[in-house]
PLY file of the C-alpha trace (Angstrom):
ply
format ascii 1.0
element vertex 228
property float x
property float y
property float z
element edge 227
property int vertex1
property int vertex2
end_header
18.29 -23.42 15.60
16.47 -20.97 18.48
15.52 -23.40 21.38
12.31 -21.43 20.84
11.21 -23.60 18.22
10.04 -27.33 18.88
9.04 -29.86 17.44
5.33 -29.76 17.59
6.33 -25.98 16.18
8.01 -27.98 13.32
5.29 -30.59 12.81
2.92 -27.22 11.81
3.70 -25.24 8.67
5.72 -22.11 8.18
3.64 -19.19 7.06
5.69 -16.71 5.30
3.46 -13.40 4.45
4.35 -11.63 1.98
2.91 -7.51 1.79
4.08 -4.43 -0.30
2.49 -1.01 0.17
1.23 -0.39 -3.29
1.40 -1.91 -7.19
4.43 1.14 -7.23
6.17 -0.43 -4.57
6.05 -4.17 -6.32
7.29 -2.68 -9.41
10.10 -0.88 -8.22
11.07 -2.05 -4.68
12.37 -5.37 -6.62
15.18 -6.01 -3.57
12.31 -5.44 -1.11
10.28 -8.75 -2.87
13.57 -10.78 -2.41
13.97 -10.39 0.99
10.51 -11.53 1.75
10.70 -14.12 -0.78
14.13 -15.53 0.78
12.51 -15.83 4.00
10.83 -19.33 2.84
14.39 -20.74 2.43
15.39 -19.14 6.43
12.10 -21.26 7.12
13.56 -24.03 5.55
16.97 -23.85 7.04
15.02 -24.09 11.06
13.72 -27.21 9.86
10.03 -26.16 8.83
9.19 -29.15 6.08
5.96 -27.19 5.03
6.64 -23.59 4.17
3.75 -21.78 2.50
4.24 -18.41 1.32
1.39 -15.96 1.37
1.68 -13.12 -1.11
-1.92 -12.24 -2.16
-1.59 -8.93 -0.53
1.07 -7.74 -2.98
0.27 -3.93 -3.79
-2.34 -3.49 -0.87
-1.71 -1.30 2.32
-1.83 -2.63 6.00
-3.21 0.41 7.62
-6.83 -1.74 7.89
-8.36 0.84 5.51
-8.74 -2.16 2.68
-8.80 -5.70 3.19
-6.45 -8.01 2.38
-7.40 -11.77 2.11
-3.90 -13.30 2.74
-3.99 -12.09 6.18
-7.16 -12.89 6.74
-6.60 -16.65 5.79
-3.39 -16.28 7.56
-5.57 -15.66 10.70
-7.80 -18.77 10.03
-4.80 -20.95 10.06
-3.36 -19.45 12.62
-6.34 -19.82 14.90
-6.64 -23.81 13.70
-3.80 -24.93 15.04
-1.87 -24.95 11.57
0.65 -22.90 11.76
3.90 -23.36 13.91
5.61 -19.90 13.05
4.58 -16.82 11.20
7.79 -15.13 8.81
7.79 -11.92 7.80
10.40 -9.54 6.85
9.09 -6.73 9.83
6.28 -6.35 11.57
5.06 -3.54 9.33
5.08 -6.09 6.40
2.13 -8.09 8.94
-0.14 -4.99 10.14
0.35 -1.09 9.73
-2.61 -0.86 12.70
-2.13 -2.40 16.13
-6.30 -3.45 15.98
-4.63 -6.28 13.16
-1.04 -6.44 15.07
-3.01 -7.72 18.49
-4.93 -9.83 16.99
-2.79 -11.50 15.36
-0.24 -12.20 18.32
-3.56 -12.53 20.59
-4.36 -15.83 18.39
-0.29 -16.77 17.96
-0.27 -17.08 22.51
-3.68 -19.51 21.76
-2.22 -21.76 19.40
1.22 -21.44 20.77
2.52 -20.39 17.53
5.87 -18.48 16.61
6.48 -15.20 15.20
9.89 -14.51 13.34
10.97 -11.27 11.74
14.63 -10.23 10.27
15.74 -9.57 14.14
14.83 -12.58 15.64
12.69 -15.37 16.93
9.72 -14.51 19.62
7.18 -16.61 21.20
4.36 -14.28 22.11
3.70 -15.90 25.08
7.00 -15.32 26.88
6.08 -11.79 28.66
9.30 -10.26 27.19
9.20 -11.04 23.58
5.34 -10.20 23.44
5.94 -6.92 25.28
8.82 -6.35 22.49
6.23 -7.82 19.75
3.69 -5.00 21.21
6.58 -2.14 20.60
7.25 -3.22 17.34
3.19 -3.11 16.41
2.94 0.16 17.85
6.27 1.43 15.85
5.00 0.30 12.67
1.25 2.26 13.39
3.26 5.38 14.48
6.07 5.51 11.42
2.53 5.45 8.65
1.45 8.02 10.99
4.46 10.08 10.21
4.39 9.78 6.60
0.83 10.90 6.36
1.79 13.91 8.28
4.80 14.88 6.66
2.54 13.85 3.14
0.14 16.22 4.36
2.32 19.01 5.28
3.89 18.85 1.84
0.42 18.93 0.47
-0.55 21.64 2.49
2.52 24.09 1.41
2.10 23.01 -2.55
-1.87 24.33 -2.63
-1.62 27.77 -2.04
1.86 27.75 -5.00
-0.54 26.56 -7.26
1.88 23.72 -7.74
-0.43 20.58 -6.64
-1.38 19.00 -10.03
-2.50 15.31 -9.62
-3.89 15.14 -13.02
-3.26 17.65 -16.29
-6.71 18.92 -17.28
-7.68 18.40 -20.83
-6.23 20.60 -23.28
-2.94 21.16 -21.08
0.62 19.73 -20.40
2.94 19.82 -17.57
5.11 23.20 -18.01
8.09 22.38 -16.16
8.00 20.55 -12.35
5.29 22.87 -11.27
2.64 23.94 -13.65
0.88 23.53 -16.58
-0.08 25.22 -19.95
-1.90 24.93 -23.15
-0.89 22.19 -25.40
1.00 23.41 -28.64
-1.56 21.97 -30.90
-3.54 25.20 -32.38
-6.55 23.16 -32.43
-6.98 22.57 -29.30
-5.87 25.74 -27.84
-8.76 27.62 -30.17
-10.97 25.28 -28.65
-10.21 25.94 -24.86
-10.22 30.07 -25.63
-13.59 29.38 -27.12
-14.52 27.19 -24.08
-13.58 30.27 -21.78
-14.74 32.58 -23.93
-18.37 31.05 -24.21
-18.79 31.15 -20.35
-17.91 34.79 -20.00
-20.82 35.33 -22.46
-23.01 33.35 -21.63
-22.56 33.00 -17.51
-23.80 29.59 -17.43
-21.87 26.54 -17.39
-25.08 24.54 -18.69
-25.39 27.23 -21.74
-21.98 26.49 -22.73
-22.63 22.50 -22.22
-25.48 23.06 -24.64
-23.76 25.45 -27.04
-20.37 21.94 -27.64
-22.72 19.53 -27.74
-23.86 20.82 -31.53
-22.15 18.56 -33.52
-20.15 20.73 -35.57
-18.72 22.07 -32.48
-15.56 19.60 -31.30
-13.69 19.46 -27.99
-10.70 17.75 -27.23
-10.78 14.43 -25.17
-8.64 13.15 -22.33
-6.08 10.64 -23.34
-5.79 8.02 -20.15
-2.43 6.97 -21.20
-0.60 10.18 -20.85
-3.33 12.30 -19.04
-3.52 15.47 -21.59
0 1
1 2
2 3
3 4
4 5
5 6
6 7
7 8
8 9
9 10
10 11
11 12
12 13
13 14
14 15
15 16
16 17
17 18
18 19
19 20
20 21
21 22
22 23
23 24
24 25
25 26
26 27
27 28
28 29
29 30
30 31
31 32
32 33
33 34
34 35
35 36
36 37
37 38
38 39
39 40
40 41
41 42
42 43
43 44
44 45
45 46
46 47
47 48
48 49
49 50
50 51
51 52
52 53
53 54
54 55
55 56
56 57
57 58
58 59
59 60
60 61
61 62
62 63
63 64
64 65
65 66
66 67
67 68
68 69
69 70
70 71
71 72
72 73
73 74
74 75
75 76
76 77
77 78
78 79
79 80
80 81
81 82
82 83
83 84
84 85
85 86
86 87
87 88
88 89
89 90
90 91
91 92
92 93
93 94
94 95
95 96
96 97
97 98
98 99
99 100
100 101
101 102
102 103
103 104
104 105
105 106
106 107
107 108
108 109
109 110
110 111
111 112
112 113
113 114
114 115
115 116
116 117
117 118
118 119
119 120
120 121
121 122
122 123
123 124
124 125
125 126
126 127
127 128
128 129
129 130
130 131
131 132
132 133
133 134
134 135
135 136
136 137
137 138
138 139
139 140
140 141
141 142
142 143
143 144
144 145
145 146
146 147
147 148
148 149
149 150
150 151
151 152
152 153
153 154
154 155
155 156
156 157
157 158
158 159
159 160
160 161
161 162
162 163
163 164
164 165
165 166
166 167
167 168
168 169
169 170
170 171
171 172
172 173
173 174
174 175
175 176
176 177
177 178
178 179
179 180
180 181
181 182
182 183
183 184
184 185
185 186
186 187
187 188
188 189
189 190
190 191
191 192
192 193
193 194
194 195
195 196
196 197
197 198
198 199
199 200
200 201
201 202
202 203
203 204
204 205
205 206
206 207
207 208
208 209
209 210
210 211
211 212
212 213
213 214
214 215
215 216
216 217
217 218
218 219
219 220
220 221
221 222
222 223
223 224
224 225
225 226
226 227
């Protein structure tokens, strides 16, 4: 056991938070869950009697752009007094922005309570381990940073290919890794040359609106499931 934690730390409850990026990332990151899930038994094995695990914010991003309820009730137990460490598996699991890191570890010096990642055991009071707690906050901001750029820069060199396709249009199918073309049911491809050929006659996307919405006159519909 740290000499970092006392007992009045172990008379409070262990709050383990629990946070994955997106409903992708809970479906597929499996090991990811575990380790943040196995951190209520390491809270166990420091001699925390009360260990409550916090994982409402499964499938929700940190960056502060959404909120997420299980931190803020993590927060309001935190700033009562309840709470004699905080687990998590990294600091970018806690906040993605430093405005939710600070405050956090602002309301952790108040209350005198522990913060304890993978690494280690820090007690944001002690100037060290906040300053390190302060490096880690701003790491975590700056790596989301990078993978928006590099997301972007991606994006950015895909658009002028003609290779960006978030979601087939109706009437069309993916045609290969980058592009699309007309489904192979006859129907439906007589129905988009129509489509097409309509406007160029008419000029007006309102004329050709008017001209489908006869009833004899049948369009093909977009299919959530597989998005053609």
């Amino acid at each position: 056991m740290s000499d970092k934690i006392t007992p009045p730390h172990l008379a409070r409850a262990a709050y383990v938070y629990i946070r994955q990026s997106s409903p992708q990332q809970v479906r597929h990151n499996l090991e990811s869950g575990r380790r943040q899930y196995a951190l209520a038994e390491r809270a166990r094995a420091l001699g925390f009697k009360q260990v409550v695990v916090s994982d409402d914010d499964t499938g929700t991003t940190g960056t502060g752009c959404r909120e997420r309820p299980g931190f803020g009730r993590l927060l309001a137990a935190v700033c009562n007094g309840d709470v004699g460490a905080v687990f998590a598996l990294e600091a970018s699991r806690l906040a993605r922005n430093n405005r939710d890191w600070h405050h956090l570890i602002d309301l952790c010096v108040l209350t005198e309570t522990l913060v304890v990642d993978a690494e280690g055991i820090y007690d944001p009071r002690l100037l060290n381990d906040r300053m390190l707690l302060g490096l880690k906050g701003t790491m975590s901001e700056f790596e989301i940073g990078i993978l928006r750029q590099r997301a972007r820069e991606a994006y950015n060199q895909k658009v002028p290919r003609g290779e960006w396709v978030t979601r087939v249009p109706v009437g069309y199918v993916r045609g290969g890794p980058a592009g699309i073309e007309l489904t192979p049911d006859r129907e439906v491809q007589a129905a988009m040359r129509g489509l097409f050929l309509r406007f160029e006659q008419t000029g007006s996307l309102r004329q050709v609106f008017l001209w489908y919405h006869q009833p004899q006159l049948v369009m093909p519909r977009l299919h959530v499931r597989d998005g053609v």
